[in-house]
C-alpha positions as CSV (number, residue, x, y, z in Angstrom):
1,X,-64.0,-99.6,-51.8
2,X,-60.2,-99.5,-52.8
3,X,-58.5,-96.5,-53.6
4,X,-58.0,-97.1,-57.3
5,X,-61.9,-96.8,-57.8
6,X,-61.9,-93.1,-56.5
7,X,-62.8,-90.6,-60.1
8,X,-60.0,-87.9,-61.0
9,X,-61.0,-84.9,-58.5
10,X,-63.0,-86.6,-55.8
11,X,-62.0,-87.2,-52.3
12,X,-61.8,-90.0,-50.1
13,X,-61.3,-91.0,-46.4
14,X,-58.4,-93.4,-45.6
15,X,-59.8,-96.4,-43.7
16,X,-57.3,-98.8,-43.8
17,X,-53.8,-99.8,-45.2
18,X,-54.0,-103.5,-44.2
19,X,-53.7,-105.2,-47.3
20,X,-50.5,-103.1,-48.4
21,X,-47.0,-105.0,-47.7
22,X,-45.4,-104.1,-44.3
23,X,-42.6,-102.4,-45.8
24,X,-45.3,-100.4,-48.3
25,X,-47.8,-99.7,-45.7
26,X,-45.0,-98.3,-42.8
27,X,-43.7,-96.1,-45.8
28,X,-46.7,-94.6,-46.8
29,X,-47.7,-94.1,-42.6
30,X,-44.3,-91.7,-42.8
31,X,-45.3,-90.0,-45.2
32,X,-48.7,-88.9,-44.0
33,X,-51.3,-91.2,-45.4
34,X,-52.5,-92.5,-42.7
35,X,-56.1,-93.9,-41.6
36,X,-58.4,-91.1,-41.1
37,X,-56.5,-88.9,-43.4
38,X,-58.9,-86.8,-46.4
39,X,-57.0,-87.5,-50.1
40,X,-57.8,-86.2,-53.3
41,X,-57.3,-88.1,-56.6
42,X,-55.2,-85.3,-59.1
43,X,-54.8,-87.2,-62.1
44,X,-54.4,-90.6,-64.0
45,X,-51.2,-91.5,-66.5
46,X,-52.6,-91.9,-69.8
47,X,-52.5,-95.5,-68.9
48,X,-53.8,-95.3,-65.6
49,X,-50.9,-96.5,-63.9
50,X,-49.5,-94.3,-61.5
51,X,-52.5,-92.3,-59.8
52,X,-51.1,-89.2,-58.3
53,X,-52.9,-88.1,-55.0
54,X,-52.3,-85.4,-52.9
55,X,-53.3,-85.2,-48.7
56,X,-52.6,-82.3,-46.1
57,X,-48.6,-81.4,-47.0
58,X,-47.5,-84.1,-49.6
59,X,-48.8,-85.4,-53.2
60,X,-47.5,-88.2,-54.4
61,X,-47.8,-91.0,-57.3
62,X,-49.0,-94.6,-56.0
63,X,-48.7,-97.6,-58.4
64,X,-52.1,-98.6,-59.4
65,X,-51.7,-102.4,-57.2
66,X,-50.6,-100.0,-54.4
67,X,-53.9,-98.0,-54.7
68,X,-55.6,-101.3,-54.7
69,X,-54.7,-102.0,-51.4
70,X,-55.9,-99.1,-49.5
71,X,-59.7,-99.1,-48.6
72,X,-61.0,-95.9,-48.6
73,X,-64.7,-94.0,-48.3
74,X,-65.4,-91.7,-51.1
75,X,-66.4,-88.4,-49.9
């Protein structure tokens, strides 16, 4: 399942990042989200478009096409 899928609240296990563009996927690795990693969905915009997440030291808003390209477990 892709990360855009994951409800407001629940967490999810990274599993991958290889459908995200190299230059996407090597600037979300520096910034922590990286396979293996345990994230948690904070909130929606009103539109759903950003999703803000938050993992172990950073939170951060990812475009919804950007959560659509990270395959994670849900938790």
């Amino acid at each position: 399942m892709s990360l855009d899928e994951i409800a407001v609240g629940q967490q999810a296990l990274i599993l991958s990042l290889q459908n995200l563009s190299r230059a996407n996927r090597k600037k979300l690795m520096s910034l922590g989200i990286l396979p293996n990693t345990t994230l948690t969905i904070v909130r929606r915009a009103p539109l759903g478009d950003p999703i803000q997440i938050s993992a172990p030291g950073i939170s951060l808003a990812l475009s919804t096409n950007q959560a659509k390209s990270i395959e994670v477990q849900s938790l």
